[in-house]
C-alpha positions in Angstrom: -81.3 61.4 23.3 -78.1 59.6 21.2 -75.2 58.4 22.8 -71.4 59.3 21.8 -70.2 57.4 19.1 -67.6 56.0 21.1 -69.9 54.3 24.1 -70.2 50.5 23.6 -71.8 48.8 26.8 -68.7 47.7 27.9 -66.7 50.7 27.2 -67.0 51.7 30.9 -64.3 48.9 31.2 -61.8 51.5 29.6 -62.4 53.9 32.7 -61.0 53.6 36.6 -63.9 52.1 37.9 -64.1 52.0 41.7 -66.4 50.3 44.4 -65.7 47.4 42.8 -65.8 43.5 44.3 -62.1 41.8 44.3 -63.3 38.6 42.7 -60.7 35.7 43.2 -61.8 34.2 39.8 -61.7 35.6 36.9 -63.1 32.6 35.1 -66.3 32.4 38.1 -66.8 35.9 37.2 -67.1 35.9 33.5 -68.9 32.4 33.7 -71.5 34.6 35.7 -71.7 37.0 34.1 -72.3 34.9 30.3 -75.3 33.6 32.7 -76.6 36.6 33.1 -76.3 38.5 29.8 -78.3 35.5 28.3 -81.5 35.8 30.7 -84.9 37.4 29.9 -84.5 41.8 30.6 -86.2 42.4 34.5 -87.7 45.3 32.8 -88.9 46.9 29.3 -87.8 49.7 27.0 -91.6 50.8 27.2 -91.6 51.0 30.6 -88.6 52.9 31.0 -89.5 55.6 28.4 -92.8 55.9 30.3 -90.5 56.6 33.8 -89.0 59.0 31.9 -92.2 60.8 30.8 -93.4 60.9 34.3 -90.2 62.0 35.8 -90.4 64.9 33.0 -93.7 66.0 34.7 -92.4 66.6 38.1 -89.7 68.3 37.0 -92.3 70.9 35.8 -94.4 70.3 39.1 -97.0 68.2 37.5 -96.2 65.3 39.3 -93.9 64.2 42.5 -91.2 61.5 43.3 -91.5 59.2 45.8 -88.8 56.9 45.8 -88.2 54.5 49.1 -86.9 51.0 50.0 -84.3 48.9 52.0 -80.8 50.7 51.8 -79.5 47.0 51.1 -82.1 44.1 49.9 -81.2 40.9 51.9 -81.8 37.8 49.9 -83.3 36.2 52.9 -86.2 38.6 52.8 -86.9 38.2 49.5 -90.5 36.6 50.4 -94.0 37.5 49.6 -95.1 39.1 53.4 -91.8 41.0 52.5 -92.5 42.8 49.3 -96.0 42.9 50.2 -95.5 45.0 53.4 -92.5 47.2 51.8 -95.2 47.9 48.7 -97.6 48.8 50.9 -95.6 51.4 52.7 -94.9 53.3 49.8 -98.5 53.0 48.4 -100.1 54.2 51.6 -97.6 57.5 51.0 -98.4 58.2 48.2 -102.3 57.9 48.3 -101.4 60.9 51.1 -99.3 63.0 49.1 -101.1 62.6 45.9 -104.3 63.8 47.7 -102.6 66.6 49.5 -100.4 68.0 46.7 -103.2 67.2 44.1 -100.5 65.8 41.8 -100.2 62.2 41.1 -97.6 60.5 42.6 -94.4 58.4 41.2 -94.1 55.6 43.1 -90.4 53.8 42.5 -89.1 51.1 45.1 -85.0 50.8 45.7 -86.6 46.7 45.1 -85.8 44.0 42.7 -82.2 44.6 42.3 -80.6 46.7 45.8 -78.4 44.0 46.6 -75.0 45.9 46.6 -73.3 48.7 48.4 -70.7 50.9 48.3 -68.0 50.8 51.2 -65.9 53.4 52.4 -63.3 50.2 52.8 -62.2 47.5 51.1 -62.0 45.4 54.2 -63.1 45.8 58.1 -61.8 44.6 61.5 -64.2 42.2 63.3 -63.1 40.9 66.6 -59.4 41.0 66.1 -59.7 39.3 62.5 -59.1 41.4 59.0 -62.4 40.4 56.8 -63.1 41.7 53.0 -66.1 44.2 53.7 -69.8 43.3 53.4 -70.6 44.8 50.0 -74.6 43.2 49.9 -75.5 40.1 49.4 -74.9 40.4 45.7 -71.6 40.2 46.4 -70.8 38.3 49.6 -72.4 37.5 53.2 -72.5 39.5 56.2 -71.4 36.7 57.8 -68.4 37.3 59.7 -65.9 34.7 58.2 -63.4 34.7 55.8 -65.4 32.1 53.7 -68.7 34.3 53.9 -67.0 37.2 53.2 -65.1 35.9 50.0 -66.7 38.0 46.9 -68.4 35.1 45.1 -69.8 36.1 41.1 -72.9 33.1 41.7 -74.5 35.5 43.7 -75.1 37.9 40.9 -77.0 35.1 39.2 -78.7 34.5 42.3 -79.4 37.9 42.5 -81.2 38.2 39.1 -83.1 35.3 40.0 -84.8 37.2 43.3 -85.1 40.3 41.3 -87.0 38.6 39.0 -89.3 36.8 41.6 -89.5 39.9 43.3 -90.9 41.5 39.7 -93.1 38.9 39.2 -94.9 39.4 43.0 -94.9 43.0 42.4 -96.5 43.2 39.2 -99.3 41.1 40.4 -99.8 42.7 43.4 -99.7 46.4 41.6 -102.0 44.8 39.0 -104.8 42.3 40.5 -106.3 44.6 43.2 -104.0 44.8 45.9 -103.1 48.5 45.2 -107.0 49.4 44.9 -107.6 52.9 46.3 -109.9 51.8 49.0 -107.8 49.1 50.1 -105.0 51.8 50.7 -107.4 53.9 52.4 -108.1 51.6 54.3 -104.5 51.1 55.8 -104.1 54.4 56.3 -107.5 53.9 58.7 -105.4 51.5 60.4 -102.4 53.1 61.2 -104.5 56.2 62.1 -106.3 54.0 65.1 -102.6 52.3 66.2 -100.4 55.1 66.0 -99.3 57.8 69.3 -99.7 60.7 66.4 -103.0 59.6 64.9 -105.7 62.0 66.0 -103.3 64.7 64.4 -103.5 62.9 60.7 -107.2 61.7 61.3 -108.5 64.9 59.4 -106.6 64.4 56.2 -107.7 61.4 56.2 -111.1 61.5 56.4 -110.8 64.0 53.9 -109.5 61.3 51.6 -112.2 58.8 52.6 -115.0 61.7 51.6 -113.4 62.0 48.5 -113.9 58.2 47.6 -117.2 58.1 49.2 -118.5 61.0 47.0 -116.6 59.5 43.7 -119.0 56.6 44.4 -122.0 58.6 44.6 -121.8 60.2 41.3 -121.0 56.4 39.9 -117.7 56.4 39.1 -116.4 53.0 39.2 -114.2 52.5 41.9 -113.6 48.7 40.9 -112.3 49.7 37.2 -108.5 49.6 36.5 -108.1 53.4 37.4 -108.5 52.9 41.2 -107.9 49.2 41.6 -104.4 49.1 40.3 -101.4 51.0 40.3 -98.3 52.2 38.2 -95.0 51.0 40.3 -91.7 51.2 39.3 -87.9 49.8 39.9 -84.6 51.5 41.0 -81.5 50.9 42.2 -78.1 51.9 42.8 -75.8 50.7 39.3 -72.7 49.4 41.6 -71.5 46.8 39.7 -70.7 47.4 36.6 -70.6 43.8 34.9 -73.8 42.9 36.4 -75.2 46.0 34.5 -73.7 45.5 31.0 -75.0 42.2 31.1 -78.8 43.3 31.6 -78.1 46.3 28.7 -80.3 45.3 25.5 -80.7 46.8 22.7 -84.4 48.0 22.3 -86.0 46.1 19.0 -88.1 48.8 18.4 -85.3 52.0 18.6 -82.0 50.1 18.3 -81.8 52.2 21.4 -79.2 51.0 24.8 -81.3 50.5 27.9 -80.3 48.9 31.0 -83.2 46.4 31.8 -81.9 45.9 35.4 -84.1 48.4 36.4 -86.6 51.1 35.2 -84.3 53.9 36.9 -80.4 53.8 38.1 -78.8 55.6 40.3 -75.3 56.9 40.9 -73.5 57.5 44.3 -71.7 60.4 46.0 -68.5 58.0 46.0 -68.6 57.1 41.8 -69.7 59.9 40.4 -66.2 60.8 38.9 -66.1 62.6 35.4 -63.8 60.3 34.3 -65.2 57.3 35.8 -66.4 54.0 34.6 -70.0 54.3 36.5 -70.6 58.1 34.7 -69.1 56.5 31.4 -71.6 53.6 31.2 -75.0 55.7 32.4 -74.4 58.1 30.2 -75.1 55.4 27.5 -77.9 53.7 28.6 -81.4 55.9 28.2 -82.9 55.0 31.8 -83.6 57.7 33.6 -80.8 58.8 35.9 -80.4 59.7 39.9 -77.3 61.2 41.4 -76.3 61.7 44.8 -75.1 64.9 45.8 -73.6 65.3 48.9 -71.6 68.5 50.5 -68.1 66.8 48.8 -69.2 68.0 45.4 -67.7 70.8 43.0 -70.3 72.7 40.9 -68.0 72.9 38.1 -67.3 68.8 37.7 -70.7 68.4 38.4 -72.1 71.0 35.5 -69.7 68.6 33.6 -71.3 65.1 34.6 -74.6 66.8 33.9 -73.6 67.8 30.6 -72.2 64.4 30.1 -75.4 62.3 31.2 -77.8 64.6 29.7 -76.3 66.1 26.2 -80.1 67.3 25.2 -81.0 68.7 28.3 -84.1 66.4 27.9 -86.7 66.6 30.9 -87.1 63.5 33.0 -83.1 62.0 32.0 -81.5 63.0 35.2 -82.8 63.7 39.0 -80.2 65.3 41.7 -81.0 63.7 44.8 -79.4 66.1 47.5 -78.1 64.5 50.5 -76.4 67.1 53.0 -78.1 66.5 56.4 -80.3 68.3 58.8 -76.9 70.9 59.6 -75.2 71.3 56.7 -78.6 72.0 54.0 -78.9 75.4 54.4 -75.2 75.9 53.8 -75.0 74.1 50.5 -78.5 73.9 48.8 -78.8 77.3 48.4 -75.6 77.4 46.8 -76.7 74.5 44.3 -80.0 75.4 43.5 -79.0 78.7 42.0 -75.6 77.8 39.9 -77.9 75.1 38.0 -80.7 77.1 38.0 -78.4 79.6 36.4 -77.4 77.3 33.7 -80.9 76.2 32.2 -80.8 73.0 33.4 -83.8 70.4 33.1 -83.3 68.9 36.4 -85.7 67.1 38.8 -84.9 67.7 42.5 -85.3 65.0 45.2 -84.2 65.0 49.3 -82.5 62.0 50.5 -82.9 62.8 54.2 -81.4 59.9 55.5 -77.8 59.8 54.8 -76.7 63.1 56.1 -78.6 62.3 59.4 -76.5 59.3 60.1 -75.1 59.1 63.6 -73.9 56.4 66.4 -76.0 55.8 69.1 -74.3 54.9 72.9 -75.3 51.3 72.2 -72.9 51.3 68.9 -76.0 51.0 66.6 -76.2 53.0 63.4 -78.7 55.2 63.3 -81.0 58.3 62.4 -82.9 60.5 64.2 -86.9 61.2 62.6 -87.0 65.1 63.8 -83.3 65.4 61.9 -85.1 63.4 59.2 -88.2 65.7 58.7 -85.9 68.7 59.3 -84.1 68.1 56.5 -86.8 67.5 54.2 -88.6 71.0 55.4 -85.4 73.0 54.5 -86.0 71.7 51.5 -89.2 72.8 50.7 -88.5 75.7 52.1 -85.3 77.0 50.3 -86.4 75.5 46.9 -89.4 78.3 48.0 -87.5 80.7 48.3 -85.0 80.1 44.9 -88.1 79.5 42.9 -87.3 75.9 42.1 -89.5 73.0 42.0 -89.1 70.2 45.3 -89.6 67.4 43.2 -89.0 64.5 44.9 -88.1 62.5 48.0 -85.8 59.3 48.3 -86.1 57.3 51.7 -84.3 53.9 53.2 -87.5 52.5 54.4 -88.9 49.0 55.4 -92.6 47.6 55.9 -91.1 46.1 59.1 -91.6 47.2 62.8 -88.2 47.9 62.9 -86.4 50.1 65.7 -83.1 51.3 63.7 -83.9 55.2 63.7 -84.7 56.8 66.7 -87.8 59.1 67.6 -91.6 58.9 65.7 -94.8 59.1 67.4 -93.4 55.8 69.5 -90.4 57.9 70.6 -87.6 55.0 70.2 -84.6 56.1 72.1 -81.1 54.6 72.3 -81.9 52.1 74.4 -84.6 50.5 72.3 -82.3 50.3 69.2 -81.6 46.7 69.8 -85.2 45.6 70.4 -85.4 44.7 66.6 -82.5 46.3 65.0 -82.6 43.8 61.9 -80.2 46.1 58.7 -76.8 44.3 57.9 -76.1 48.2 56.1 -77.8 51.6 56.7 -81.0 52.1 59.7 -84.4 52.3 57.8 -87.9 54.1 58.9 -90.5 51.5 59.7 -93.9 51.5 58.6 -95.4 53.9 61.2 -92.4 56.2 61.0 -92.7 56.4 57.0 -96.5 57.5 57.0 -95.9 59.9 59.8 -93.1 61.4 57.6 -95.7 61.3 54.6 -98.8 63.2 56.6 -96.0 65.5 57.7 -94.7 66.5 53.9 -99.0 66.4 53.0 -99.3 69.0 55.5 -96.1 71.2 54.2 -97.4 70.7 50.7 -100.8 72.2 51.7 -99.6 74.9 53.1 
C-alpha cells in the first residue's frame, strides 16, 4: 500500500478535526508533544506488518479476532495484578475459541494506550456546577472540579510512559511462560469449578484438556516456545491526533509511515467523517485499521472512506467493527453486509456488542445487559450465515476484575447489585466470569 502524495503526518492538521481536548496552552501542548515525538516507538514496523498478515487470514476465515479491554484505561490501574488479570481474560478466550473454531486466534488488547474517549459533549453538569467533560485520563481527571477537569498536555507524556510500562509487563508475561497452554487450561478449570454455569462448559473443556494430555503422549513438547508463549497484540482508539503524529516513524527498513502507538488503531462512529482529520491521518499510516459502524452511517460515504483508507483493497488493512445493538442488527446488517459485499471489498468483519446494548439502570448506573450482549453477537453469526460472509471477529469492553457494571451472567447481577463494585469512570465492562461465559457461548455457536 502507498499513501497519496499529499499526506504528511501532520497533514491531518489541514482537516476539521473533532473530539478534540480544549487545551489552555498552546505552548504546554506543543512542549508535550516535542516530548513525545522524541521517545523510543511502543511498537515496531515488524510487528505491525505481521498484525496485518494475521488480520488478512481471518478475513478469509483462516483465523479469528478477538479484540477486548477496558473502554477507558485508568492510569491508576496501570499495575502488574492489573494487566496480569485483564491478559488473562483474553488468553483464557481464546484458548476456547481457538479449540472450538479450529482456527488460531488473534488476540489484541484495547491496552497500552486507551486512555482517551470521545464525548458526545464538550462539558457536563455535576451537582449544579458546569465542568469541561472527562475525556480519559490522557486528557484530564474524572475528578469533579474545575482544576481536575482542566485538559492538561503532561498527561499525554504520562500516558506514554504507562503504555510503555504496560508493554514492557505484557511482553514478558506473553513471552516467559505465563501464557503456556496448560497454565491457561488450567484457569479455565478454575472458572469451570467457581462459576453458576460451569457444568454446562465442563465438556468443552475437558475436551481441551484430552487434547493436551494426548499431545504429551505422542511427545510433543509442551514446554517449547509453541505452547509456552503467545503472540499478543495492541489497539486502541486514535482520538488525539497530536499524540499520534508524534508516535508516527518512518520505518528504516521501507521508508514506510507507521504509527508505533499501537500495532492496530481504530476509528469511532463520531470521527469517521470523509473529510475529517482522523480519516485523513489513518489513511496514511500502514497499521491495520478498525472502524466503528453504527446505525448513523451512509453506505455511500462509507464506500468512500473505505476507498480512501484502503486504495489497494489489500486484505488485513481495514476491519468494520459493527455496532447496532441487540434491536436494531437485524435491521441494518443485512443491509451492510450485502452493498460491500457487492463491491469486492477485502473486509474483515467484527461485532462490538456492547455499545448498542447500552442502557440506564433505576439506580442511574450505566449499563449492559449479558443476554442483549450474546444476542447481538448470535445475529451476527447468524446473518453473516445467511449472506455468505465471513464473522470475523469480535471486539468487547472487558476487565479481569470482579466487577458488577453489566447486568445478568451465570451470577445473575440485577439492578440493585450495580453499585456493589461498580468501579468504570466511562463505559460498563464484562468481568472475568461474564467474559468466558460469553466465550464458551460463541465456542458452542462456532461448533455448530
Amino acid at each position: 500500500m502507498t499513501k497519496t502524495s499529499t499526506w504528511t503526518r501532520s497533514s491531518w492538521q489541514n482537516y476539521p478535526v473533532l473530539q478534540q481536548p480544549k487545551w489552555p496552552d498552546k505552548d504546554e501542548l506543543q512542549a508535550s508533544l516535542a516530548t513525545i515525538s522524541k521517545l523510543p516507538p511502543l511498537v515496531f514496523a515488524g510487528e505491525i506488518r505481521a498484525l496485518k498478515q494475521l488480520l488478512g487470514d481471518a478475513s478469509q476465515g483462516r483465523a479469528f479476532l478477538l479484540q477486548g479491554g477496558d473502554c477507558s484505561e485508568d492510569f491508576d490501574n496501570c499495575t502488574a495484578p492489573g494487566i496480569r488479570e485483564s491478559l488473562k481474560v483474553i488468553l483464557q478466550m481464546a484458548v476456547i475459541l481457538s479449540y472450538a473454531g479450529g482456527k488460531p486466534v488473534i488476540k489484541v488488547g484495547r491496552i497500552a494506550g486507551q486512555y482517551a474517549k470521545p464525548r458526545s459533549s464538550d462539558t457536563e453538569n455535576v451537582n449544579g456546577i458546569e465542568l469541561s467533560s472527562y475525556r480519559g485520563d490522557m486528557v484530564n481527571s474524572p475528578v469533579p472540579t474545575p482544576e481536575a477537569r482542566t485538559p492538561d498536555p503532561s498527561r499525554m507524556v504520562k500516558g506514554y510512559y504507562l503504555a510503555a510500562s504496560t508493554m514492557n509487563l505484557l511482553r514478558a508475561f506473553t513471552k516467559g511462560g505465563y501464557a503456556a497452554l496448560n497454565r491457561v487450561t488450567a484457569w479455565n478449570n478454575e472458572f469451570i469449578k467457581t462459576s453458576p454455569m460451569g457444568r454446562s462448559y465442563e465438556r468443552l473443556a475437558r475436551q481441551i484438556d484430552r487434547a493436551l494430555h494426548f499431545m504429551e503422549v505422542i511427545g510433543l513438547d509442551v514446554e517449547g516456545p509453541l505452547l509456552n508463549q503467545a503472540s499478543f497484540f495492541t489497539s486502541h482508539e486514535a482520538l488525539l491526533l497530536g499524540y499520534e503524529e508524534a508516535l508516527t516513524r518512518q520505518d528504516s527498513t521501507t521508508g514506510l509511515w507507521y504509527d508505533c502507538s499501537a500495532h492496530m488503531l481504530w476509528i469511532g462512529d463520531r470521527t469517521r467523517q470523509l473529510d475529517g482529520a482522523h480519516i485523513e491521518f489513518l489513511s496514511g499510516v500502514l497499521n491495520p485499521l478498525g472502524m466503528k459502524v453504527g446505525p448513523n452511517h451512509d453506505i455511500d460515504e462509507l464506500k468512500r472512506i473505505i476507498d480512501k483508507l484502503n486504495p489497494q483493497n489489500e486484505p488485513g488493512r481495514l476491519t468494520l467493527i459493527t455496532r447496532f445493538g441487540a434491536g436494531k442488527i437485524d435491521k441494518y446488517l443485512p443491509s451492510l453486509l450485502r452493498n460491500l459485499k457487492g463491491e469486492g471489498y477485502n473486509l474483515l468483519w467484527s461485532c462490538d456488542p456492547m455499545h448498542g446494548n447500552t442502557y440506564t439502570a433505576e439506580t442511574k448506573h450505566k449499563t449492559r445487559n449479558f443476554n442483549d450482549i450474546l444476542q447481538e453477537i448470535r445475529r451476527f453469526f447468524e446473518i453473516h450465515l445467511a449472506e455468505g460472509t465471513i464473522p470475523g471477529g469480535i471486539h468487547f469492553e472487558l476487565t479481569g476484575e470482579n466487577v458488577t457494571e453489566c447486568t445478568g451472567g451465570g451470577r445473575n447481577i440485577m439492578d440493585k447489585n450495580l453499585q456493589e463494585n461498580y468501579l468504570t469512570n466511562c463505559d460498563p465492562r464484562l468481568n472475568a466470569e461474564q467474559s468466558l461465559e460469553i466465550a464458551f457461548q460463541i465456542a458452542e455457536m462456532i461448533r455448530s
